[in-house]
C-alpha positions in Angstrom: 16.5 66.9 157.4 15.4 63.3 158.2 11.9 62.0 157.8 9.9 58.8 157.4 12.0 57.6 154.2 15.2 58.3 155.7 17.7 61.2 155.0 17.0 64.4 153.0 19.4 66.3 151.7 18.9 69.4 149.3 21.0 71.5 147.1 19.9 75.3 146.5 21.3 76.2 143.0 19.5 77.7 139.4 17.3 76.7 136.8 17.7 76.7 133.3 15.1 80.3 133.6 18.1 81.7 136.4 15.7 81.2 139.0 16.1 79.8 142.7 15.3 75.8 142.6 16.5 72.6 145.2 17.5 69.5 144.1 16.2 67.1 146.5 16.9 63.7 147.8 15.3 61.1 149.7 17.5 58.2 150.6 16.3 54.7 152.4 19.1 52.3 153.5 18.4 48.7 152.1 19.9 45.4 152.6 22.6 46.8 149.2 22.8 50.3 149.6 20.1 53.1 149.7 16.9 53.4 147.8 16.2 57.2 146.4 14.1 59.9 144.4 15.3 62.6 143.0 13.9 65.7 142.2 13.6 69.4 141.9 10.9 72.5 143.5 9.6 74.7 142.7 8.8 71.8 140.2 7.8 70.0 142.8 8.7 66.7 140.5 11.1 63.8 141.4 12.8 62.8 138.1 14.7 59.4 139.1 13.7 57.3 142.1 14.9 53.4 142.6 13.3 51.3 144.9 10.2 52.8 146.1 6.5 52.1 145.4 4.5 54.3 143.4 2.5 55.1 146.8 5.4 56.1 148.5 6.6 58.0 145.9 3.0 60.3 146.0 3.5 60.0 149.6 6.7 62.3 148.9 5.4 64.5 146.9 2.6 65.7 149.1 5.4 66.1 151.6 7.2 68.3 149.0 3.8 70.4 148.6 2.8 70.4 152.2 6.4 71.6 153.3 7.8 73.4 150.3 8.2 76.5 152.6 9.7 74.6 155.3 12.2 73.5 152.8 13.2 76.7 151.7 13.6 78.6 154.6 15.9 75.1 156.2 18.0 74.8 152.8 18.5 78.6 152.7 19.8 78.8 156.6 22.3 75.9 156.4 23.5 77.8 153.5 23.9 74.7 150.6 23.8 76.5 147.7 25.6 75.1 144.5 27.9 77.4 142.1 26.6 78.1 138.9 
């Protein structure tokens, strides 16, 4: 999925309960690499970013809660679940 920040790729896989969760990943290209955050829904928390503002990363995270279906339904179709 690609959006403002760049690309998004997600993982389905399971939490430490045994429940359904997506590891997330927004990536930026910079002038050395890519800038990222990383996190998890249902959690709906990104647990390691590196080079973006604190405003962009609450930017994200109302994306994550204003698309978390969205999310779900694409990561589910395209079928990228990870083995336990």
């Amino acid at each position: 999925m690609d959006i403002a920040w760049g690309r998004f790729p997600c993982i389905i896989g399971k939490n430490i309960y045994g429940f359904d969760s997506i590891t997330f990943r927004f990536e930026r290209a910079n002038d050395c690499g890519f800038d990222f955050a990383e996190g998890k829904l249902p959690e709906n928390q990104i647990y390691k970013s590196y080079g973006f503002s604190e405003d962009d990363l609450l930017q994200m995270q109302e994306y994550l809660k204003n698309n978390s279906f969205l999310i779900w339904e694409i990561a589910g179709e395209r079928g990228e679940k990870q083995s336990a």
